[in-house]
N, C-alpha and C positions, 0 to 999 in steps of 0.2 A: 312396570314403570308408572301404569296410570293411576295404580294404586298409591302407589311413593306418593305420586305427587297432590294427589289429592289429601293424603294424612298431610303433608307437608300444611299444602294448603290451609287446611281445615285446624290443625296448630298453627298457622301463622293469622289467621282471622281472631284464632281464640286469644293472641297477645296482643293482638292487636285491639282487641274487644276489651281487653282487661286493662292495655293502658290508657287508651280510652276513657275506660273509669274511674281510673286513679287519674287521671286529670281534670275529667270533671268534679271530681269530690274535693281534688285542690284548688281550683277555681277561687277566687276574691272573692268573698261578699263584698256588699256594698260597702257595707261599714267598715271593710279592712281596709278600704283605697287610700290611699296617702293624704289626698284633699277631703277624704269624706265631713260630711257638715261643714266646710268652708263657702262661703259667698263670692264670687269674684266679679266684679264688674268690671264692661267692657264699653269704650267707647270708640266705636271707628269715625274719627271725623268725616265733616262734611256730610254729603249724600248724592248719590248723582244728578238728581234731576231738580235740584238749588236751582241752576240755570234758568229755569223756565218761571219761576216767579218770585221777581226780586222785591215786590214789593214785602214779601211774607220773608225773605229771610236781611234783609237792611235795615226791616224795624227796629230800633234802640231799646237794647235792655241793659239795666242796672247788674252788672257785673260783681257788685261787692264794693267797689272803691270807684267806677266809674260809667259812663256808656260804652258800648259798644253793641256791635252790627246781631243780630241773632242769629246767622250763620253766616257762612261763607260759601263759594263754590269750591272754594281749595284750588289747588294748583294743579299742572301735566309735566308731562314730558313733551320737550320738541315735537314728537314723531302723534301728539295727542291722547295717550293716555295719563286717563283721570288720578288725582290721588284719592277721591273720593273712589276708586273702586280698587285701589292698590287699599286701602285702608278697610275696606267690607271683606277683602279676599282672607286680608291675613288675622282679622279678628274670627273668620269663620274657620280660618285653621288651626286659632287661638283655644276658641270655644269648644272642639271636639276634643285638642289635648286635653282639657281640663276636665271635660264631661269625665273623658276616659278614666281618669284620676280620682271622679270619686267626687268633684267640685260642682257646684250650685252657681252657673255660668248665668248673669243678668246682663244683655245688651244693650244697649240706646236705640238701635233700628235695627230689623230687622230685614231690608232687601236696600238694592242700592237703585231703587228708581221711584224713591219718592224724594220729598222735600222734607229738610229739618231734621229733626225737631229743633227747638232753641237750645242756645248753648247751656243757657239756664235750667229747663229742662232736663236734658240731657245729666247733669249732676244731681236734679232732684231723683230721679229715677234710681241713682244709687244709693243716694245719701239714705235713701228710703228702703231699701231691700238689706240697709244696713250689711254690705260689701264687708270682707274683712280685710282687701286690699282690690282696687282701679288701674286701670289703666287706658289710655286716651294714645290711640294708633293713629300716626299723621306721617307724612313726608313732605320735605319743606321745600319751599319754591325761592332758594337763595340764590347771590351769584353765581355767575355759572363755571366761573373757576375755583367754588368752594364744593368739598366733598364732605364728608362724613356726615353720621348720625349723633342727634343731642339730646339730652333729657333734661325735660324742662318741671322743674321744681316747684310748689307754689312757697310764697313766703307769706308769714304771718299777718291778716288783717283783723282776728277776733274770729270769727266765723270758722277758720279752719286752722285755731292755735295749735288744739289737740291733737292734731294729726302730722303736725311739721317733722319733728325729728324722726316719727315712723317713714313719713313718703319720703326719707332723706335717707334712710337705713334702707326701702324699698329700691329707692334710686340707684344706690350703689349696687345693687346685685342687678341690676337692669343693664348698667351698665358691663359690668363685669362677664354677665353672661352671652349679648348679645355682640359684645368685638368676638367674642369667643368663640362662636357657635357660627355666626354670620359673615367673618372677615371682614367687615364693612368697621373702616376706619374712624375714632371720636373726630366731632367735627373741629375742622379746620379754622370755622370763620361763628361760628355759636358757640360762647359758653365758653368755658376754662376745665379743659380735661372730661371736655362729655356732659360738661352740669350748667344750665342754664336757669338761673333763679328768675321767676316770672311772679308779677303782682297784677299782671293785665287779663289776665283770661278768665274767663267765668267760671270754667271746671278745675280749674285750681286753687281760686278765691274761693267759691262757697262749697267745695269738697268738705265730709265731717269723716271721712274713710279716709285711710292711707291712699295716695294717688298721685302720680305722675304723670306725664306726657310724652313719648317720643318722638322724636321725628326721626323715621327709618332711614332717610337716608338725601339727597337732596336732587329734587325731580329735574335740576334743569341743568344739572351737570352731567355733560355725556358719559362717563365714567359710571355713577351711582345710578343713573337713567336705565343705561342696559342691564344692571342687577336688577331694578325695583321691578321691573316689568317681565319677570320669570316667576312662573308658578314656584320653580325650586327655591327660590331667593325667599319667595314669600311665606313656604313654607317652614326654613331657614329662621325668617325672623320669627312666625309662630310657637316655633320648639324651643327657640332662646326666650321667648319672653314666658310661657310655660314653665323652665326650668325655672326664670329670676322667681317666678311668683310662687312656685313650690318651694326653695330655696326662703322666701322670705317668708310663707306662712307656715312652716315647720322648725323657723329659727324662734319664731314670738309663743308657737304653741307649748 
């Protein structure tokens, strides 16, 4: 018997050895990944530690079309969690889908306990790695009997002509993917069917990449509250917003 089973053994190693091999030999290169040579920029709004110096993020910068604040702190939930760290979580879950896929992931920051950068910034840093599509991760601080998640559009001021009907065609698979993937309802009280056309923001205005804005979902409604603030949820929103950006750089390639 000790015999048996050691031949047993000693064939079940040896297929195991071999397919083994045959797996490794099928293995992706890089270059076969789905995103391979694709750019994707990412922007987690805000930052955690805004709070502590208002003087550096209140300063007035030229937006495109007018002033506004150079950061924010961003909004919580009742119970105190940040969107600034709901918006780090789910870009960091963003960015390893992508890696994984073979994509050239460019962030705005990099931890969520520093200050800034400006909003301004923050867009130059893509516009410059020349992205082949953005996207700007927030949760909104609305009423608190409004729910769902919006995407906010830039519209046309010069600066980001070129890009309008792409981040519009982007938009729509944003949308599409993440009711889909995330159950989290279009909002209720933003926008018309999920779409909110914006002329105010800086990363919308002087974007030259395809790019959009979400707001995952709205931090002061108890409903969207206890979703936003689960790892699952936030990985949820990472896999939809992966799929939309897969989805939309394999429809234009």
């Amino acid at each position: 018997m000790r015999v048996a089973v050691g031949v047993a053994t000693a064939l079940a190693l040896t297929a195991t050895s071999m397919a083994g091999a045959r797996t490794d030999a099928e293995q992706p290169t890089a270059a076969s990944l789905p995103l391979a040579g694709k750019v994707v920029g990412i922007d987690p709004g805000h930052n955690g530690h805004n709070y502590t110096d208002p003087g550096y993020i209140d300063r007035q910068i030229w937006n495109g079309r007018e002033y506004e604040d150079c950061d924010t702190t961003g909004t919580e939930t009742d119970g105190g969690y940040t969107e600034a760290q709901f918006n780090f979580n789910v870009a960091e879950y963003l960015a390893a889908d992508l890696r994984a896929e073979g994509a050239k992931v460019v962030l705005t920051r990099n931890s969520n306990d520093g200050v800034g950068p400006c909003v301004t910034t923050r867009s130059q840093i893509i516009d410059r790695a020349h992205a082949n599509v953005a996207i700007d991760i927030h949760a909104d601080g609305g009423p608190a009997g409004g729910r769902g998640f919006a995407v906010l559009e830039p519209v046309a001021d010069g600066i980001n002509d070129r890009v309008i009907a792409a981040s519009k065609s982007f938009g729509h698979e944003v949308i599409e993917r993440f009711r889909a993937v995330t159950g989290m309802p279009v909002s209720d009280y933003d926008g018309t069917d999920g779409v909110s056309d914006r002329d105010n923001l800086a990363g919308l205005n002087l974007t030259t990449v395809p790019k959009v804005l979400i707001e995952c979902g709205n931090m002061r409604n108890s409903t969207d509250a206890a979703l936003l603030v689960r790892a699952s949820f936030q990985r949820l929103a990472a896999h939809a917003l992966a799929q939309a950006i897969g989805a939309y750089l394999r429809a234009g390639s």
